[in-house]
C-alpha positions in Angstrom: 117.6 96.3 60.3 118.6 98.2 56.9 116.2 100.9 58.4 118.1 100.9 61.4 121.5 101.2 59.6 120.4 104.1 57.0 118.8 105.7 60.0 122.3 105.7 61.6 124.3 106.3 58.4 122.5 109.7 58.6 122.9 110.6 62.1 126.8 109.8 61.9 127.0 111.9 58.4 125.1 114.6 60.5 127.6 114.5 63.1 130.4 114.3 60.8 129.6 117.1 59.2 128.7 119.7 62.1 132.4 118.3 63.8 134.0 119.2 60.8 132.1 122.7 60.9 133.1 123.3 64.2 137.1 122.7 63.6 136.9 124.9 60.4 135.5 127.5 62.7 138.2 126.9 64.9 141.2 127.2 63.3 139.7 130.0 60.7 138.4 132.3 63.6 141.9 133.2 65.1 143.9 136.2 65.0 146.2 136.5 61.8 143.6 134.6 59.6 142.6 136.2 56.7 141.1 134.5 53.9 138.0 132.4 53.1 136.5 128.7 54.8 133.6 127.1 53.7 131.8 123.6 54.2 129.6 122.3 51.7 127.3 119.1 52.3 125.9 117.6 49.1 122.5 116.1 49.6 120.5 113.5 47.8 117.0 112.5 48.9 117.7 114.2 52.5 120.7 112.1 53.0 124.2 113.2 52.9 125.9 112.2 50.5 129.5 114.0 51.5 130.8 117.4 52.9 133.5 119.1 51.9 136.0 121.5 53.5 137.6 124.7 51.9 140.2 126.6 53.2 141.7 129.4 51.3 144.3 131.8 53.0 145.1 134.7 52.2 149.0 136.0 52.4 149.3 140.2 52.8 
């Protein structure tokens, strides 16, 4: 069973971390955006450990 649940601790961390890809992608690929976005997934052992999101805009 612990296999099982680290198994699916890695799949949902997995997801997690492409969904929150896809929304920075989202609201950083629009018209009128200018600035920087980045995701970073910190990995121990193959696992993920967290992500974390970066948005920096840019005012002209």
């Amino acid at each position: 069973m612990t296999n099982n649940r680290i198994a699916g601790t890695k799949i949902d961390k997995r997801l997690q971390a492409q969904q929150e890809f896809r929304k920075l992608i989202e609201h950083a690929c629009v018209t009128g955006f200018h600035g920087t976005a980045s995701v970073t997934i910190s990995v121990q052992d193959g696992h993920i450990q967290f992500a974390r999101i970066a948005v920096e805009r840019m005012v002209k």
